[in-house]
C-alpha positions as CSV (number, residue, x, y, z in Angstrom):
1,X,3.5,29.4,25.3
2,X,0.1,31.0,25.4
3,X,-3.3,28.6,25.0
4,X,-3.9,30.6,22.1
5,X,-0.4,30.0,20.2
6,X,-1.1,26.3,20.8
7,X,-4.6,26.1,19.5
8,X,-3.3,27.6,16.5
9,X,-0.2,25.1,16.4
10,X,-3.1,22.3,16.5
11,X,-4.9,23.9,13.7
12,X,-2.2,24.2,11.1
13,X,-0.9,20.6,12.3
14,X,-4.5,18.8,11.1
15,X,-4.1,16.4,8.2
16,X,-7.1,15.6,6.2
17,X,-7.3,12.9,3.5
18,X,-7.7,13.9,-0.2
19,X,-10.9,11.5,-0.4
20,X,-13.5,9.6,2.1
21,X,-14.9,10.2,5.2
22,X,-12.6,8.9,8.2
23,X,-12.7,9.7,11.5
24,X,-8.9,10.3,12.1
25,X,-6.4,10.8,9.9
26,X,-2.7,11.3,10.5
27,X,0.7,11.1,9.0
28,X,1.4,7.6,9.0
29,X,5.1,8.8,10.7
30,X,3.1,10.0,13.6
31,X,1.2,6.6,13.7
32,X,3.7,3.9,13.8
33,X,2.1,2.3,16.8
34,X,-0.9,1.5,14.7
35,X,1.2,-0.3,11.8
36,X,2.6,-3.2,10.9
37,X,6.5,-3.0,11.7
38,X,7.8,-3.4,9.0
39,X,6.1,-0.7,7.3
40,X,6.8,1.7,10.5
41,X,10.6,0.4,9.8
42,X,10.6,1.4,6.3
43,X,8.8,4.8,7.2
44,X,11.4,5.4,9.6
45,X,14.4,4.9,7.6
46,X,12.7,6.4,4.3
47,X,13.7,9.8,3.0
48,X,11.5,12.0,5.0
49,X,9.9,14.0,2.0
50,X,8.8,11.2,1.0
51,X,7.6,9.0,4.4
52,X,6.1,12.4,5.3
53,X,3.5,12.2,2.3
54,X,2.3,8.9,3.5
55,X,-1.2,9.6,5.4
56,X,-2.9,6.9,7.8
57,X,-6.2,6.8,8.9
58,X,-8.0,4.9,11.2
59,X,-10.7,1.8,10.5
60,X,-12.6,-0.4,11.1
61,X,-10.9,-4.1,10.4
62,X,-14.7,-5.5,10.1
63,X,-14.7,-3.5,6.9
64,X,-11.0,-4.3,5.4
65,X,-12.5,-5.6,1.7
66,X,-12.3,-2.9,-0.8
67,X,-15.8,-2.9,-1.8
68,X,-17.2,-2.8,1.9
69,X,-14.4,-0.5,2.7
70,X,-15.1,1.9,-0.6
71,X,-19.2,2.1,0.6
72,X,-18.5,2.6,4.4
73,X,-15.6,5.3,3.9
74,X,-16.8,6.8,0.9
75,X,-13.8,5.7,-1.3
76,X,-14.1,5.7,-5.0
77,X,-13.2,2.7,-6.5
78,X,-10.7,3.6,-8.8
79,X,-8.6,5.4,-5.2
80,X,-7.7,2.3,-4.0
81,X,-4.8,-0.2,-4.9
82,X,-4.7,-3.8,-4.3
83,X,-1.0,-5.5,-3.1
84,X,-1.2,-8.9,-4.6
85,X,1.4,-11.1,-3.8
86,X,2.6,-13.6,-6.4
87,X,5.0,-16.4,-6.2
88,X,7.1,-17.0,-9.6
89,X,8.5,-20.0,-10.3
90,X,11.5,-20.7,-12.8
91,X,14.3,-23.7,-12.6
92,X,13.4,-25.2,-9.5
93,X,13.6,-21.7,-8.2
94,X,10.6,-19.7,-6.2
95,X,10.8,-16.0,-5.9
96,X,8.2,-13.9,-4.6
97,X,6.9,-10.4,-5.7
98,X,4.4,-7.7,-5.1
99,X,1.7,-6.5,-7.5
100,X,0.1,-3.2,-7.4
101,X,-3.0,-2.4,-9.0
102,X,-6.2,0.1,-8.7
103,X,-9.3,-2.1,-7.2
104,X,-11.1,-1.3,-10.5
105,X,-8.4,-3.3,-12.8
106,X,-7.1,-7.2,-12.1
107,X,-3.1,-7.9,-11.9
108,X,-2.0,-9.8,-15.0
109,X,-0.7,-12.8,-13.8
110,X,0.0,-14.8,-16.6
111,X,1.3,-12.4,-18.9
112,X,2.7,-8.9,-17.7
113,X,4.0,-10.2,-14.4
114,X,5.2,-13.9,-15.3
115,X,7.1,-12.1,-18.7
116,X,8.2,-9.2,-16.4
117,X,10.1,-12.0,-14.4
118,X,11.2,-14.4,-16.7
119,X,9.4,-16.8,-14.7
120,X,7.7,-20.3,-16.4
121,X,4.8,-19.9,-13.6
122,X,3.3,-17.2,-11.7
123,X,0.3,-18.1,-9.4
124,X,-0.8,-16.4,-6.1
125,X,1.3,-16.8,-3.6
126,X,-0.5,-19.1,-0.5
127,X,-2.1,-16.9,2.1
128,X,0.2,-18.2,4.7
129,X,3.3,-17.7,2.3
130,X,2.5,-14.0,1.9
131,X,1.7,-13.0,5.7
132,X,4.8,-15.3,7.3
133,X,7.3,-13.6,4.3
134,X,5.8,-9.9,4.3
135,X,5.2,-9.6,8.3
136,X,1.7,-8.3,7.9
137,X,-1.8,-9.5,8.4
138,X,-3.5,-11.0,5.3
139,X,-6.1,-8.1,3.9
140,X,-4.1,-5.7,5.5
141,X,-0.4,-6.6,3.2
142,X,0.8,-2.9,1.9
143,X,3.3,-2.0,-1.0
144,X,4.9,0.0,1.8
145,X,7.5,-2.2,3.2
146,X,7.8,-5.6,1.8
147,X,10.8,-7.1,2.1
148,X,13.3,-5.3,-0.1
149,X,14.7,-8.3,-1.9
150,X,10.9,-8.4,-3.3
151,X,10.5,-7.1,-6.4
152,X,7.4,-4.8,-6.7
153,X,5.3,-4.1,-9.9
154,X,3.5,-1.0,-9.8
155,X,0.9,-0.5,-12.6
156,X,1.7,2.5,-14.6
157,X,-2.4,3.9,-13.7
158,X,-1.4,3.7,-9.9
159,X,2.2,5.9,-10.7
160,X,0.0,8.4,-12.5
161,X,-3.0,8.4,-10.0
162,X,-3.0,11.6,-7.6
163,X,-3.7,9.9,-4.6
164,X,-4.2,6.1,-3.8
165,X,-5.1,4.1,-0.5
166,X,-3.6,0.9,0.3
167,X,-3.0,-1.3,3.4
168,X,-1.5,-0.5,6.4
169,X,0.1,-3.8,7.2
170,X,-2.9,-4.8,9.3
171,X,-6.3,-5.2,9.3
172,X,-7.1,-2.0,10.7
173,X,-6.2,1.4,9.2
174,X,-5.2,2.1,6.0
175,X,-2.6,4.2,4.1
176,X,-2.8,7.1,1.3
177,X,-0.6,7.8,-1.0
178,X,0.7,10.1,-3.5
179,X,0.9,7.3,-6.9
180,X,4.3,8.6,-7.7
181,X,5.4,7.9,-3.9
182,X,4.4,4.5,-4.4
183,X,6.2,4.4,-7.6
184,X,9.4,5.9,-5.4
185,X,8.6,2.2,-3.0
186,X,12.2,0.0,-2.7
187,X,12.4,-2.1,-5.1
188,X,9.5,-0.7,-7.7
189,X,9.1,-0.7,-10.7
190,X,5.9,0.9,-13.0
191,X,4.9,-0.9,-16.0
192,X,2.9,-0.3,-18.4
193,X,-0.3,-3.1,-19.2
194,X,0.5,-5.2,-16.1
195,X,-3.2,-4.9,-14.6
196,X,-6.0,-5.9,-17.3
C-alpha cells in the first residue's frame, strides 16, 4: 500500500467530538484499554451500530467534576449527564439503580425515582456501595455498563439531547453519546419528570 493511500486511510479514520476542545478523541471501541472493564465488556458484546457511536476522549482526572470539566474542555453545561446511583429500599429489601440526568437539572429522588420503583426509601447509594457494585472509580461511574440486573432511569431530556458526555468508568476520559444510544443502555428506561 502506497504512503499516500495510508495518509488518506488516516484522514477519513479521524473522529472528532460534536462539542469541546479535547486533545484526542476516539471511538470508545478502539479505547478499551483506557476504560473501566466493565464498560469495555459491555462495548464489546453491544450491537456494533450502536457501541460504534460511543466516542471517548481523553482527560485530565484532576478535572473529573462537571463544572471544572465543562470550563477546562469547553463543555456546555446542559451536554453533560450525571450517573447517580441510588439505593431503594422496600420490605427489608435493598436494590440498587442508576439515574441519568443533564448536569443542569438534579435527579428526583424522592418522587420520580422512589415511585418509579415502588420503593418506601430512596437515598444515595454510599460511595463505597456504588464503586464495589458498578466496578468503576467514584466520579468516573458511567451509564454505560452497570450491572445489568440494575435498573437505569434515563431522564426523557437526556433521550432527546443530540449528543451527551458521561463517564468513562474512571477518572480519566470521558464518554459521548448520542441521547437515544443512552436510552438504547441494558436495562433503560426514559421517563418523563424524573430530574427537577
Amino acid at each position: 500500500m502506497s504512503e499516500q493511500v495510508e495518509q488518506v486511510e488516516r484522514v477519513e479514520q479521524v473522529v472528532r467530538a460534536p462539542f469541546g476542545n479535547f486533545p484526542r478523541v476516539r471511538r470508545a471501541v478502539d479505547a478499551v484499554a483506557e476504560l473501566a472493564p466493565p464498560v469495555a465488556g459491555l462495548l464489546g458484546g453491544w450491537e456494533a451500530e450502536l457501541a460504534r457511536q460511543v466516542l471517548y476522549v481523553d482527560t485530565d482526572p484532576e478535572l473529573a467534576d462537571t463544572a471544572v470539566f465543562c470550563a477546562a474542555y469547553d463543555v456546555p453545561a446542559e451536554a453533560s449527564a450525571n450517573c447517580v446511583v441510588v439505593a431503594a429500599k422496600r420490605g427489608g429489601e435493598t436494590t440498587l439503580a442508576a439515574g441519568l440526568v443533564l448536569a443542569t437539572t438534579r435527579l428526583d429522588v424522592n418522587k420520580a425515582v422512589r415511585g418509579h420503583l415502588g420503593a418506601r426509601k430512596v437515598s444515595f447509594a454510599p460511595m463505597d456501595t456504588a464503586v464495589g457494585e458498578s466496578g468503576m472509580e467514584y466520579g468516573g461511574i458511567t451509564p454505560v455498563g452497570l450491572p445489568a440486573h440494575w435498573p437505569l432511569l434515563v431522564d426523557a431530556a437526556v433521550a432527546a439531547a443530540p449528543y451527551v458526555l458521561v463517564g468513562s468508568g474512571r477518572r480519566r476520559g470521558k464518554l459521548i453519546l448520542p441521547g437515544a444510544v443512552a436510552a438504547a443502555l441494558p436495562g433503560a428506561r426514559v421517563l418523563e419528570g424524573l430530574a427537577g
